[in-house]
C-alpha positions in Angstrom: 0.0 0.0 0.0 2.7 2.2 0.8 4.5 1.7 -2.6 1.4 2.7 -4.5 1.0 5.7 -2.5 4.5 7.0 -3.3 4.3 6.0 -6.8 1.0 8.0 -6.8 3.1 11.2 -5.7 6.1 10.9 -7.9 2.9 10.7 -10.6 1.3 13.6 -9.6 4.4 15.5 -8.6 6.0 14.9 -12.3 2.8 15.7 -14.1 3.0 19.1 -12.0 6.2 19.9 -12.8 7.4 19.4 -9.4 10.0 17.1 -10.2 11.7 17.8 -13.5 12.9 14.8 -15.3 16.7 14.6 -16.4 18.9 13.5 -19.3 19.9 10.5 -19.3 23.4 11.0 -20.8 24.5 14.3 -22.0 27.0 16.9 -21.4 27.4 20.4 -19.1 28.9 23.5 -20.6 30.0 25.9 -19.2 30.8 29.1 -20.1 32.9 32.0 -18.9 31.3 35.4 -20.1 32.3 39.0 -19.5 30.1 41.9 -19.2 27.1 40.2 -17.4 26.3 42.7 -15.3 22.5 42.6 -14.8 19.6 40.2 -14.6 18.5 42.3 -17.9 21.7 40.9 -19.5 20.9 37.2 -18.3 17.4 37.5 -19.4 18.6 38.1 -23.0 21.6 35.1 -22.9 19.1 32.8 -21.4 16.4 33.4 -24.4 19.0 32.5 -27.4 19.8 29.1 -25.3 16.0 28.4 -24.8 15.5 28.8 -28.8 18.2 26.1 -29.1 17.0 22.6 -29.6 18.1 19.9 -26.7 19.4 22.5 -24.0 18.2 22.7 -20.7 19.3 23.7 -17.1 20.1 27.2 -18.0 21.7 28.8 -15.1 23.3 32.2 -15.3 25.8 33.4 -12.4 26.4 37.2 -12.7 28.5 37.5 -9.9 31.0 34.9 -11.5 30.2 35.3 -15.2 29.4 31.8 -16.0 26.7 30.5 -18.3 26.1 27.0 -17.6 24.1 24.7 -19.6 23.0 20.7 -19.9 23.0 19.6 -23.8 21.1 16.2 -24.0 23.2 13.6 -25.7 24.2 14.4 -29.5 23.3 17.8 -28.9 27.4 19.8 -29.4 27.9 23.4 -28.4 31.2 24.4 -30.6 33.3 27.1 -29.0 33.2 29.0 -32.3 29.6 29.3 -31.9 29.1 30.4 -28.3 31.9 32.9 -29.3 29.7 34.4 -31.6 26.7 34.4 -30.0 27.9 35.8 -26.7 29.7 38.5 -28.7 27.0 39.0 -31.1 25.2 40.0 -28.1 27.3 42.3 -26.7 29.6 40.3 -24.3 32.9 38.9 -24.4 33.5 35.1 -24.3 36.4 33.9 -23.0 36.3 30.0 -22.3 34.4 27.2 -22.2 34.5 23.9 -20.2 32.9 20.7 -21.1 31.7 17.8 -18.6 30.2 14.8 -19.8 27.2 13.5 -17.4 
């Protein structure tokens, strides 16, 4: 009884959003930006990375300038890319570090 009860909540929970399922396999990037200065600023960075196909986990750390990202499996973020499109936008890339999950 006490197993379909959890199971029930873990149901319910997911279906609310509570619980937010994960990748399986995939890989962390994460990015060191300059001139991130404002929630403004992070607002703008984290709509290009929603528009991208198989990126989640956006997380934005003004204080530090890092941009971090999950990219499911398959999904490749080339440095040449996030160069541009941090630049593009105003700000100055300087590294990137990959982590395979």
């Amino acid at each position: 009884m006490k197993k379909i009860i959890l199971m029930s909540v873990l149901v319910v929970m997911t279906m609310l959003g509570s619980i937010q399922p994960s990748f399986a396999a995939g890989t962390n990037y994460s990015m060191r930006v300059d001139g991130l200065a404002c929630p403004f600023c992070a607002y703008g960075i984290e709509k290009k990375f929603k528009k991208m196909e198989g990126i989640s986990n956006i997380n934005i750390d003004l204080d530090k300038g890092v941009v971090s990202v999950d990219a499911k499996e398959g999904v490749v973020l080339k440095e040449d890319n996030m160069k541009r499109l941090f630049n593009d936008s105003g700000f100055t890339f300087r590294s990137m570090k990959k982590t395979e999950k």
